[in-house]
MIPA-90687 format. One line per field, with one value per residue (C-alpha): residue number from 0; residue in one letter; chain; x, y, z. Coordinates in nm, 2 decimals. Layout:
N
miba [NUM	...]
torpa [A	...]
drense [A	...]
c1 [X	...]
c2 [Y	...]
c3 [Z	...]
***
This chain:
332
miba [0	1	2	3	4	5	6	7	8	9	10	11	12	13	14	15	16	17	18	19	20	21	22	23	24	25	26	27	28	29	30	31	32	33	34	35	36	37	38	39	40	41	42	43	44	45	46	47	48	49	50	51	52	53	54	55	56	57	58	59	60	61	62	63	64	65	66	67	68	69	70	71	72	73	74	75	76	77	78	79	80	81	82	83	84	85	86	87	88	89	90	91	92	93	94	95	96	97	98	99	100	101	102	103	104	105	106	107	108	109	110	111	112	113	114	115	116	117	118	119	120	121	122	123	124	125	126	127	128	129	130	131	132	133	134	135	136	137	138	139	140	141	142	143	144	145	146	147	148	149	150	151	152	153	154	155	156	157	158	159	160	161	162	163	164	165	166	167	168	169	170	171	172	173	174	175	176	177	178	179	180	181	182	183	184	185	186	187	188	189	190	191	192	193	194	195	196	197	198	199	200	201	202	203	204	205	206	207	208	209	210	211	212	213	214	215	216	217	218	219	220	221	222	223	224	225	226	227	228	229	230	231	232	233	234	235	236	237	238	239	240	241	242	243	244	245	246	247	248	249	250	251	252	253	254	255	256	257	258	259	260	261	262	263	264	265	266	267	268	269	270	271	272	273	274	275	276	277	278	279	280	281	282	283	284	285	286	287	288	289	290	291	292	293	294	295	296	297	298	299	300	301	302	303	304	305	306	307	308	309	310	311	312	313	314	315	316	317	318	319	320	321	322	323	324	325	326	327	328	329	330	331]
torpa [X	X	X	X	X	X	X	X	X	X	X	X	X	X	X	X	X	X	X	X	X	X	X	X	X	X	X	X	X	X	X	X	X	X	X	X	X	X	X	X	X	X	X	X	X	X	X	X	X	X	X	X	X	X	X	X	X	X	X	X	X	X	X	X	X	X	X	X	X	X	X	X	X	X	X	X	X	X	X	X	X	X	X	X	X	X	X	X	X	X	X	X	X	X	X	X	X	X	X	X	X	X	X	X	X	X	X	X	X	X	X	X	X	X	X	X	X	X	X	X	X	X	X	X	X	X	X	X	X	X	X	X	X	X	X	X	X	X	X	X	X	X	X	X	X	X	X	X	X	X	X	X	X	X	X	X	X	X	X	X	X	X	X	X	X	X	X	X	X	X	X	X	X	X	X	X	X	X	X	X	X	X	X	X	X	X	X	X	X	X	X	X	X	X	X	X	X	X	X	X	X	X	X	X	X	X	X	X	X	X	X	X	X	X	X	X	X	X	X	X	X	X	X	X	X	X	X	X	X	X	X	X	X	X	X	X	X	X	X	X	X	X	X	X	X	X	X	X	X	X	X	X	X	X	X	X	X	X	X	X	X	X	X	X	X	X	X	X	X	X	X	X	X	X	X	X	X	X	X	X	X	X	X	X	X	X	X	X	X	X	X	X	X	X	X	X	X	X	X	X	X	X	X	X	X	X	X	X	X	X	X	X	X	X	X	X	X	X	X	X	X	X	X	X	X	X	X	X	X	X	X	X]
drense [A	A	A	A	A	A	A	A	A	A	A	A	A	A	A	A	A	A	A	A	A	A	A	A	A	A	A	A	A	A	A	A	A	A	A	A	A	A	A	A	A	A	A	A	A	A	A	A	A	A	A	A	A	A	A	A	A	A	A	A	A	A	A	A	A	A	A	A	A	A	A	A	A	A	A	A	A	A	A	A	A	A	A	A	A	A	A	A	A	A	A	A	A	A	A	A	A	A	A	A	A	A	A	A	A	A	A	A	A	A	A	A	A	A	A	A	A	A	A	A	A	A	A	A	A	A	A	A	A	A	A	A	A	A	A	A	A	A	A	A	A	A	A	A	A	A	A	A	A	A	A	A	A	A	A	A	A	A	A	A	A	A	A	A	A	A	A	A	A	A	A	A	A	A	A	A	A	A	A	A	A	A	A	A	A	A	A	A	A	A	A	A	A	A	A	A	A	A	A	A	A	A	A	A	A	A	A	A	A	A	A	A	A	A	A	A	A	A	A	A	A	A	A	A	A	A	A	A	A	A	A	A	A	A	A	A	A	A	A	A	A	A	A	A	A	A	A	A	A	A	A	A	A	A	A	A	A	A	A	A	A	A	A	A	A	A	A	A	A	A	A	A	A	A	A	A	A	A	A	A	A	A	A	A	A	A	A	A	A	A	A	A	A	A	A	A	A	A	A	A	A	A	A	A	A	A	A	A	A	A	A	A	A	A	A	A	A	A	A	A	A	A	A	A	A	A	A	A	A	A	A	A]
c1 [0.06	0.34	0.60	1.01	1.12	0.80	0.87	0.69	0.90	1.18	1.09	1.01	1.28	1.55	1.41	1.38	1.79	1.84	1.56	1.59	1.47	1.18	0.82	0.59	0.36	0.60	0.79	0.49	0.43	0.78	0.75	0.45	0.54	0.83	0.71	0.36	0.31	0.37	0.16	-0.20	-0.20	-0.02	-0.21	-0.08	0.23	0.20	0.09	0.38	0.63	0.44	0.44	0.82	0.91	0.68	0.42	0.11	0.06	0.28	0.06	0.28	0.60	0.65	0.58	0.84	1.12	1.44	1.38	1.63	1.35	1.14	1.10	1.07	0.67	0.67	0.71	0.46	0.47	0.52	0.45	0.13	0.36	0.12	0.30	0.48	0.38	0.76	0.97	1.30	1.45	1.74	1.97	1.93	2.26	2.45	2.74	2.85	3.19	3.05	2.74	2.59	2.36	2.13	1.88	1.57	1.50	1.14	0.90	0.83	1.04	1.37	1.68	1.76	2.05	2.20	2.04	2.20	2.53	2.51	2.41	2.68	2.97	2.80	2.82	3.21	3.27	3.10	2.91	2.71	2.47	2.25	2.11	1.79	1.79	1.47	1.23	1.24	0.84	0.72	0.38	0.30	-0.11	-0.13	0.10	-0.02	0.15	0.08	-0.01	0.13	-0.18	0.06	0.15	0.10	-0.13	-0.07	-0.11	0.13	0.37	0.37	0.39	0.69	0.85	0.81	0.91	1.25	1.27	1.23	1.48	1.72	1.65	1.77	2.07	2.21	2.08	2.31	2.32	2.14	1.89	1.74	1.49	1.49	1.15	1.23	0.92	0.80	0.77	0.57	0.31	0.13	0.03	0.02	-0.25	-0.46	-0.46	-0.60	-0.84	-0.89	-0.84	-1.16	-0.80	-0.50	-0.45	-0.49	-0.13	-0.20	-0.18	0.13	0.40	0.61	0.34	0.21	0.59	0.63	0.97	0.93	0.92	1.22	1.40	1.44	1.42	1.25	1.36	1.05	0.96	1.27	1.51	1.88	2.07	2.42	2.70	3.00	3.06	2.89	2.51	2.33	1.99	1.76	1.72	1.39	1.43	1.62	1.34	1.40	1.45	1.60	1.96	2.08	2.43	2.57	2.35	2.65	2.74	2.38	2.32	2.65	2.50	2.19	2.39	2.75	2.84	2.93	2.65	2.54	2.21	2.02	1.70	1.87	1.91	2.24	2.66	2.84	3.12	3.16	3.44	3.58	3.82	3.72	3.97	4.06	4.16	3.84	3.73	3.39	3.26	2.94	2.82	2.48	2.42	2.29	1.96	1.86	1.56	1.46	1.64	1.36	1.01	0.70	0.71	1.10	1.22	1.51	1.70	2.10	2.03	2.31	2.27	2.48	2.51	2.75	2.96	3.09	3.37	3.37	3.60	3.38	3.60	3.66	3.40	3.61	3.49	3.57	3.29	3.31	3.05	3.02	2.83	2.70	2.78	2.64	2.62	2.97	3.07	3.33]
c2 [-3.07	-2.90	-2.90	-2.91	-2.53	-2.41	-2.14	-2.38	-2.65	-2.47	-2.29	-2.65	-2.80	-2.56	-2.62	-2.98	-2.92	-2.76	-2.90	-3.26	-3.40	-3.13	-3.33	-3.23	-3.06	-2.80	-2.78	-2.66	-2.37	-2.28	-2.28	-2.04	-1.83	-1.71	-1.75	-1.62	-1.46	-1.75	-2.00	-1.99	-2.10	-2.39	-2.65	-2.55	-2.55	-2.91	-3.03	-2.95	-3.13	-3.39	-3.46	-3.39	-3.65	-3.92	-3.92	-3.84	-4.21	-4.47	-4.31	-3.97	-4.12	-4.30	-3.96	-3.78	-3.72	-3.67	-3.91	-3.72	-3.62	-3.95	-4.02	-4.38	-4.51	-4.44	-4.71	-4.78	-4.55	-4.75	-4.50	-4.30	-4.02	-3.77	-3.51	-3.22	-2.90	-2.75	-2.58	-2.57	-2.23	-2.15	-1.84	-1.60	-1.65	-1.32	-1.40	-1.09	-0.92	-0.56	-0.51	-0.19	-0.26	0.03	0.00	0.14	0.45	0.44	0.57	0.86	1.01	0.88	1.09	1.21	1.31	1.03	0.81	1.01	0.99	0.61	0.51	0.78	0.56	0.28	0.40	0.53	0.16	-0.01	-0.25	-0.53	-0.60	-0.34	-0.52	-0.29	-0.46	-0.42	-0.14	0.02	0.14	0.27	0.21	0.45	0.43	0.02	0.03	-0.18	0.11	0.45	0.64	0.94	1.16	1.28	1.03	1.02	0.75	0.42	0.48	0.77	0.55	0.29	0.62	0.69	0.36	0.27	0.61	0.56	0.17	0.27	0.54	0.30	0.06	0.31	0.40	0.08	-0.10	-0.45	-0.46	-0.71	-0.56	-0.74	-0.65	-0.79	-0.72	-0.61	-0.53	-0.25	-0.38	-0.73	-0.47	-0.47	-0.77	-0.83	-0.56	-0.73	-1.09	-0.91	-0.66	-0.79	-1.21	-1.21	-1.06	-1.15	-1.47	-1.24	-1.19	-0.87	-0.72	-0.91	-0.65	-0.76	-0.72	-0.35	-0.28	-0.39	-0.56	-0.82	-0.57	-0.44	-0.74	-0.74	-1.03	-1.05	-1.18	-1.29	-1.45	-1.37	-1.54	-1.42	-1.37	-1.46	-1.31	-1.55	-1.58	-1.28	-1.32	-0.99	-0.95	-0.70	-0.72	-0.81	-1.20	-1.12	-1.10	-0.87	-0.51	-0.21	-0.33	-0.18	0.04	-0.16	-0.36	-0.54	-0.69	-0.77	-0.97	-1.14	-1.31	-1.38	-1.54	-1.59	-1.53	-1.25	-1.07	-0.73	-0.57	-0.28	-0.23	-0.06	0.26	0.27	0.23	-0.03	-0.31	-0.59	-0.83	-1.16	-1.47	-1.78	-2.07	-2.18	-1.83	-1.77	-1.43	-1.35	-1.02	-0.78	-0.48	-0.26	0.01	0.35	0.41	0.64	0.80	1.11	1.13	1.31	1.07	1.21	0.89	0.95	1.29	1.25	0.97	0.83	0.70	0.79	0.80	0.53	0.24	-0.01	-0.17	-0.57	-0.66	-1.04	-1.33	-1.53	-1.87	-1.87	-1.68	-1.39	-1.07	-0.69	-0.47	-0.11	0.01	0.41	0.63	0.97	1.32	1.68	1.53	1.35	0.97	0.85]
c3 [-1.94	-1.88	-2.23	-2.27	-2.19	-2.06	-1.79	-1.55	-1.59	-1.58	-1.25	-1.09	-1.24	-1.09	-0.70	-0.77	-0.80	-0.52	-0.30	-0.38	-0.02	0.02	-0.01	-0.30	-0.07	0.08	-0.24	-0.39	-0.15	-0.15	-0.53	-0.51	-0.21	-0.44	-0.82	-0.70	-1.04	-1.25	-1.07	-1.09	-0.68	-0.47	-0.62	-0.97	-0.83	-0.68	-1.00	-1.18	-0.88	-0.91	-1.25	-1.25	-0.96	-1.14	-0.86	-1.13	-1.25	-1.44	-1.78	-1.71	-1.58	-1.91	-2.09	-1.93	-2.12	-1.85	-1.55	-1.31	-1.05	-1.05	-0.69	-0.60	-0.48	-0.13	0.14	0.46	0.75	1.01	1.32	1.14	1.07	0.88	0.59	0.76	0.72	0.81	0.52	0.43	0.59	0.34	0.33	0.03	-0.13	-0.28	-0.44	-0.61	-0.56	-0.46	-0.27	-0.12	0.20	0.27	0.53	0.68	0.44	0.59	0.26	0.33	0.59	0.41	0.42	0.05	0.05	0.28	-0.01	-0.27	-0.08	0.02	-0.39	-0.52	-0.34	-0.50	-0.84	-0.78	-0.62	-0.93	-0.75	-0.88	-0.65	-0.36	-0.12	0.06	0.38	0.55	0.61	0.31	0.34	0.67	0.69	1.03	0.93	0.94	1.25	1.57	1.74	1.84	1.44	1.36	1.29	1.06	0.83	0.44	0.34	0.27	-0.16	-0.13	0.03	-0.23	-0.51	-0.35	-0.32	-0.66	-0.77	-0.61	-0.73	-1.07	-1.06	-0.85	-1.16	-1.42	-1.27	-1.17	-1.50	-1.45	-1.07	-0.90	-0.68	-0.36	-0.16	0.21	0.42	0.76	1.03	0.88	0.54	0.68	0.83	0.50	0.45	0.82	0.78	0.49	0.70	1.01	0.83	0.50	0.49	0.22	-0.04	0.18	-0.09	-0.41	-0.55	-0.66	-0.33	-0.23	-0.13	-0.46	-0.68	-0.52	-0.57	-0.96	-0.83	-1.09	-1.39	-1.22	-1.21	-0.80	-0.60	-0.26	0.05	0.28	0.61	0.85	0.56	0.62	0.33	0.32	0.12	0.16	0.54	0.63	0.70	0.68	0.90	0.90	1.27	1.38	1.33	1.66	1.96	2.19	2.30	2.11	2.10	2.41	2.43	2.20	1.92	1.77	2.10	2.15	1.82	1.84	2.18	1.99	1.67	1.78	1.40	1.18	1.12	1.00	1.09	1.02	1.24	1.50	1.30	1.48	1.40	1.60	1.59	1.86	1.77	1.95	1.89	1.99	2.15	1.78	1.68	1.48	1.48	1.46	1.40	1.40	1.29	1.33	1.07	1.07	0.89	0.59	0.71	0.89	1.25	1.47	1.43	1.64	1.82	1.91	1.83	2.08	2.04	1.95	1.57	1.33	0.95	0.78	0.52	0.47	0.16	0.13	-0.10	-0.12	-0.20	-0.42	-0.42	-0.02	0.12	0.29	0.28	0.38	0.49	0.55	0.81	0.68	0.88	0.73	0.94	0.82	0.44	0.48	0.46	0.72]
***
């Protein structure tokens, strides 16, 4: 059993807080999907809910020291409803004053010196949190699409990633660092379900885990989750179905979202803005990428290089982004 302060407890404890209405069963998954390293699996996970909520026999409620989580016995259901399977879908919550959002540096045909360019502003803004939002690993051999006969293998790829992680670690030692998948990123363990289910559940090859991002201290952001920084919600892009964005991707997510939103994805800078009726304004941005510009499967194209920085009002929510683009080694 589970003692006071063990890091357990304290795990299940903290989304028994915040997810006080969420069942035991889809609790526990969330629990594991996102502490995968300290749970042994989902059952493990469910053991310890249900130990905290009181729902392991009257022998353990009686044992438990704080009764804040005991969940009363469960009453008859009256139309045969069986346990649903649906999970809570939350927003990653950033609530730092500075963040730098880079996007799609594409391991290994990133840009370095728009990288060097885009975390140099970073350092001369001080910020305290980077947010790497989506496609930060390629992944051109494990593609359902056309392969590039050229393309580095998949183990150089994840050399090279945590190469740049760890370096990205030592130089910005206190900033929070996250770590949003975008489509390129899910195409790993995409990969393993469709070619290798036998492993797909081992949580060493979770993309985290190949990554080190917990020795790193950086959080991940999985399974479509958009991640809000005060009133702005940031998306990758792909959680969006449909097309490549057309003339104008900020006009096309704002249709899709009517909020303001910022996306990568698009590998493209653009701004659509509108008011509504009661004077709200809402606003969206796409952002250039930070990888190569001339891919064998699109060597001409209209991409621009680019990243973007937030500056946000933690006690009302308002923010100021500046959408940069990067021309011939210069920010504008």
């Amino acid at each position: 059993m589970a003692g006071k302060g063990t890091k357990k407890a304290d795990i299940v404890n903290e989304y028994l807080t915040r997810f006080p209405d969420l069942g035991a069963a889809p609790l526990a998954r969330k629990i594991y999907k996102e502490n995968a390293i300290s749970f042994r699996d989902i059952e493990d996970a469910r053991f310890f809910v249900r130990y905290y909520t009181g729902q392991s026999g009257a022998k353990n409620r009686k044992l438990l020291a704080k009764k804040q989580f005991v969940r009363p016995a469960k009453s008859s259901n009256e139309y045969g409803l069986l346990p649903s399977s649906a999970e809570t879908y939350l927003p990653y919550e950033i609530k730092s004053k500075r963040t730098l959002i880079i996007s799609d540096l594409h391991f290994p045909y990133q840009h370095n010196k728009s990288i060097e360019l885009a975390l140099d502003f970073g350092k001369q803004k001080k910020v305290d949190c980077i947010l790497i939002n989506g496609d930060l690993l390629d992944f051109a051999t494990i593609s359902r699409h056309e392969k590039d006969f050229r393309a580095r293998s998949v183990v150089e790829e994840f050399e090279s990633v945590r190469a740049f992680l760890n370096a990205l670690r030592k130089n910005f030692q206190k900033v929070k660092i996250v770590f949003k998948e975008g489509n390129h990123d899910e195409r790993w363990e995409k990969w393993l379900y469709l070619k290798a289910p036998e492993i797909f559940d081992d949580i060493e090859f979770r993309l985290e885990n190949r990554l080190g991002l917990g020795k790193l201290n950086i959080d991940i952001v999985k399974d479509k989750r958009p991640v809000k920084i005060g009133k702005l919600t940031v998306l990758h892009g792909h959680e969006l179905e449909g097309g490549s964005g057309g003339v104008n991707p900020a006009r096309a997510t704002f249709l899709k979202t009517l909020d303001s939103v910022i996306v990568g994805h698009y590998h493209k800078t653009s701004s659509h803005t509108e008011t509504t009726m009661n004077g709200d304004v809402i606003s969206v941005e796409s952002q250039g990428c930070l990888c190569g510009m001339n891919p064998l499967y699109m060597p001409i194209n209209k991409w621009n290089l680019g990243f973007s920085y937030v500056e946000l009002d933690v006690k009302t929510g308002e923010y100021h982004l500046q959408n940069k683009k990067i021309v011939k080694n210069k920010i504008y």
